[in-house]
Structure formats: C-alpha cells, structure tokens
C-alpha angles and dihedrals in degrees: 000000000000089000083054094053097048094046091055096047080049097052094040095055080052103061092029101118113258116220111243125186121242116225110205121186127182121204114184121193110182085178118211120345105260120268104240125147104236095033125268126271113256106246128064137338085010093228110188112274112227130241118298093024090112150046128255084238078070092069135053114192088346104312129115111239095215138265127219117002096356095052115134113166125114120302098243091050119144107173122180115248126188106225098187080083099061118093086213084071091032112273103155095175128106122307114197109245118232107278096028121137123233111260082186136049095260112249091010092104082057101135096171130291143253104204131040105215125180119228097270094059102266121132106245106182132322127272084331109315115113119250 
C-alpha cells in the first residue's frame, strides 16, 4: 500500500503541467512611404492628400519631406495643414491616387492653414498659434 501511495504522488508530479515561458516576438515592415503627388496624410493607410492639404514648410524643391512613419524633417518641425482637406474632418472632394503626377507645383495652393502638425501626425497648435 505504501509503494502504491508513493507511485501515484510520483506519477502525478509527472504529468502535472509545467509552467514554460513564451517567448513573443513582433516584427512590423510598413514597407516604402506611398508615391502621391501632394504627400499622404499621417495616419493609415496613408492615402494621398490633395492639393492644397499641406504647407509649402512640407516640401523642399519640390519633395515632400514625409508624414507618419516616413517623416524625416527636422525634430522640432511644425508644419501648417489645411484640414478642411482631410476626409477625417469631411472633405468629399478628389484624393490623388498613388502614382499619380502633380497636375500642380506641391505646396504652391497653399492658402493658409488651420492647424499646425508635427511630422508624426500630432496637432500641434491651430493656423499658427501654439496650443
């Protein structure tokens, strides 16, 4: 009986579960920024902003330095946005498709902005006055 007893506490330490440790690991390619004409608006899926979205401070000769993850401006960047432009705040009208060609100089329909952004998508003040 006693040989019984300690056979069974035996077996039953050896199919008790055993706690293992999960190793996770995330790996996130957003590939290359999208191609658009006027830039792309900073949040997904990054679809092309039409003319007049951004500032004329978003391009340099003619190139728009990025928006989102492929943002590389300066770090202290604030840069004027129309909003009116953005189908998050209504804007129904035509939005360039990838590939497309400027039909327009980039940041030259610019008629002033209501909303300062930084390069990673955060609102950073409104047509130019600090929050």
């Amino acid at each position: 009986m006693r040989y019984s007893i300690l056979f069974a506490a035996l077996l039953a330490l050896l199919m008790a579960p055993s706690a293992s440790k999960a190793q996770v690991g995330i790996s996130v390619n957003i590939g290359p920024p999208p191609v658009c004409p006027y830039g792309y608006f900073d949040y997904p899926p990054y679809p092309c902003a039409p003319y007049g979205y951004y500032g004329p401070e978003w391009f340099v000769n003619g190139i728009f330095i990025g928006a989102g993850p492929w943002f590389h401006g300066p770090a202290n960047f604030h840069g004027h946005v129309n909003n009116h432009f953005d189908p998050h705040h209504g804007y129904h009208g035509h939005l360039p498709a990838r590939g497309e060609h400027a039909a327009h100089r980039p940041g030259g329909g610019f008629h002033g902005g209501n909303e300062m952004r930084d390069g990673r998508g955060h609102a950073v003040g409104g047509g130019g006055h600090p929050r």
